[in-house]
C-alpha positions in Angstrom: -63.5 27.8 22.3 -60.9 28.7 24.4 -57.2 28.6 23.2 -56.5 26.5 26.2 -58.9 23.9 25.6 -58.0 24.1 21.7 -56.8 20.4 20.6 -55.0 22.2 18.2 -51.4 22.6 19.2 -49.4 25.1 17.9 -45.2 23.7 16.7 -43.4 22.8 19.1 -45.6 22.1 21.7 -46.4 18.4 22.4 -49.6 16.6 23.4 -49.4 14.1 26.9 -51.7 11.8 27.3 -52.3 10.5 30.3 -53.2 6.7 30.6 -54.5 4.7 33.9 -50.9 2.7 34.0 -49.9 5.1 37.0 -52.8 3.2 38.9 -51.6 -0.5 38.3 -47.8 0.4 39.0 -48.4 0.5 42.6 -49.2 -2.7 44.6 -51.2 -3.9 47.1 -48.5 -5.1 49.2 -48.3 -5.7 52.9 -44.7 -6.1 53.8 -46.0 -7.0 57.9 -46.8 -5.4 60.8 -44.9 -1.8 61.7 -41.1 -2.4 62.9 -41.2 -5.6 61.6 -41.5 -6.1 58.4 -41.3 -9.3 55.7 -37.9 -9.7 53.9 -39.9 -10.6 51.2 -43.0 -8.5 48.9 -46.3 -10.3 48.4 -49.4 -9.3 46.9 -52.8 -9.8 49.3 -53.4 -11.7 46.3 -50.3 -14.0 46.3 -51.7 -14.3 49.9 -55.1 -15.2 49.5 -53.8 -17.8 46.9 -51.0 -19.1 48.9 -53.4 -19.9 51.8 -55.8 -21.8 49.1 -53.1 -23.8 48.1 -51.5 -24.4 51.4 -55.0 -26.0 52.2 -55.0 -28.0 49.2 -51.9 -29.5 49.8 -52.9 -30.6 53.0 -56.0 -32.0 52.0 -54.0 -34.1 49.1 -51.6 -35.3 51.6 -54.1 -36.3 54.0 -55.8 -38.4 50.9 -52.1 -40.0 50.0 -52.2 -41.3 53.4 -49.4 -38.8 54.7 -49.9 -38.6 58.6 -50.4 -34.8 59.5 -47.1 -34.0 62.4 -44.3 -31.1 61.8 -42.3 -32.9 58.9 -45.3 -33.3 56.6 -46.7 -29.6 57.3 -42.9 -27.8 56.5 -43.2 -29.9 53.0 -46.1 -29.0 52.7 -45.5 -25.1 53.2 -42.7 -25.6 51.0 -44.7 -26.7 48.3 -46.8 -23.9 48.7 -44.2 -20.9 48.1 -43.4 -22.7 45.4 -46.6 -23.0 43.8 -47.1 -20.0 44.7 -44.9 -18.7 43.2 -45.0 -20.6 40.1 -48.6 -19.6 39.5 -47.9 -15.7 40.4 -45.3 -15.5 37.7 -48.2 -15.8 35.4 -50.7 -13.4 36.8 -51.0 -9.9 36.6 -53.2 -7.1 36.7 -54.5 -8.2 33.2 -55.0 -11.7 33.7 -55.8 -12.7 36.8 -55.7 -15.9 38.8 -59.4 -16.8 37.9 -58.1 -16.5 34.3 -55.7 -18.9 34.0 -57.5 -21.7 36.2 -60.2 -20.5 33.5 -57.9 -20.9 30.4 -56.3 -24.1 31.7 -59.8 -25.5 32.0 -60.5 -24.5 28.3 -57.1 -25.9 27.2 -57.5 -29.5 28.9 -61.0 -30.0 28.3 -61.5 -28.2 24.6 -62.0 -29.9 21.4 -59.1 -31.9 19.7 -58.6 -32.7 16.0 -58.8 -36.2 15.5 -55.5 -38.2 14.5 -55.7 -41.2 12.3 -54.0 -44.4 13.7 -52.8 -47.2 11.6 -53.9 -50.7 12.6 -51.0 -52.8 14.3 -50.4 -56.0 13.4 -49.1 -57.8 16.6 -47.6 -61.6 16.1 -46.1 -64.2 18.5 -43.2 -65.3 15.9 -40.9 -63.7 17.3 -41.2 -64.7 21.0 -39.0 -68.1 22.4 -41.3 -70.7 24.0 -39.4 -72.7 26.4 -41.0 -76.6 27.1 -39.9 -76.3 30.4 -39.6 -73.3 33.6 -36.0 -71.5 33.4 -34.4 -72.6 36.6 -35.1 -70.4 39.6 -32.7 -67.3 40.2 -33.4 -66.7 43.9 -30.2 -65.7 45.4 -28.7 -68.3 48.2 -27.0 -67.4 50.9 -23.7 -69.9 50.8 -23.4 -72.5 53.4 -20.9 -71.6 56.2 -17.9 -73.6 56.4 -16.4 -74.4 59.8 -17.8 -75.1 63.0 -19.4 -72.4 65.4 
């Protein structure tokens, strides 16, 4: 062996190792076209996901029974960056978005530990029974006085 490829180091000299977190420090960011770019950073994945749930909620305000026009779509791209947002505040190069739709689906739909409930015993003691209807409280408009 070499003393340059010896793993043993002599004092004083210290060992770098070199990990593959220089590779997820840059991002895939489009900032827009040359000479005009977006005042903001975005992923192509905050893209792609911001698109997905742009078309969602469309589709959701369509079922409400919103009517599509300007108003309804500038809500509804509102709602998006925020969503948007929201959900790329969790993701990462680690976990990605498929992973925490994933691990959402696990959480809501996964086994739950059984709780004990205590029977309730419901009575009617305590409730007033009137032998005849409470007079009406519809609000009447006072008669005018004077003539027209």
């Amino acid at each position: 062996m070499s003393a340059s490829s010896s793993p043993v180091l002599s004092s004083g000299d210290a060992l770098r190792v070199r990990t593959d977190d220089e590779i997820y420090r840059i991002d895939a960011v489009w900032l827009g076209p040359p000479r005009a770019t977006f005042p903001w950073r975005a992923t192509y994945a905050s893209y792609l996901l911001g698109f997905l749930i742009f078309i969602v909620v469309l589709f959701v305000q369509r079922r409400v029974g919103i009517r599509f026009d300007l108003l309804s779509t500038a809500w509804a791209l509102v709602i998006t960056v925020f969503l948007t947002r929201l959900v790329s505040r969790k993701v990462n190069y680690e976990k990605g978005v498929v992973q925490l739709f994933e691990h959402f689906w696990y959480e809501v739909t996964g086994p739950r530990q059984r709780t004990a409930h205590r029977r309730a015993l419901v009575r009617g003691t305590h409730v007033r029974v009137r032998r005849t209807l409470p007079a009406s409280r519809v609000w009447r408009r006072p008669a005018r006085s004077g003539s027209r």
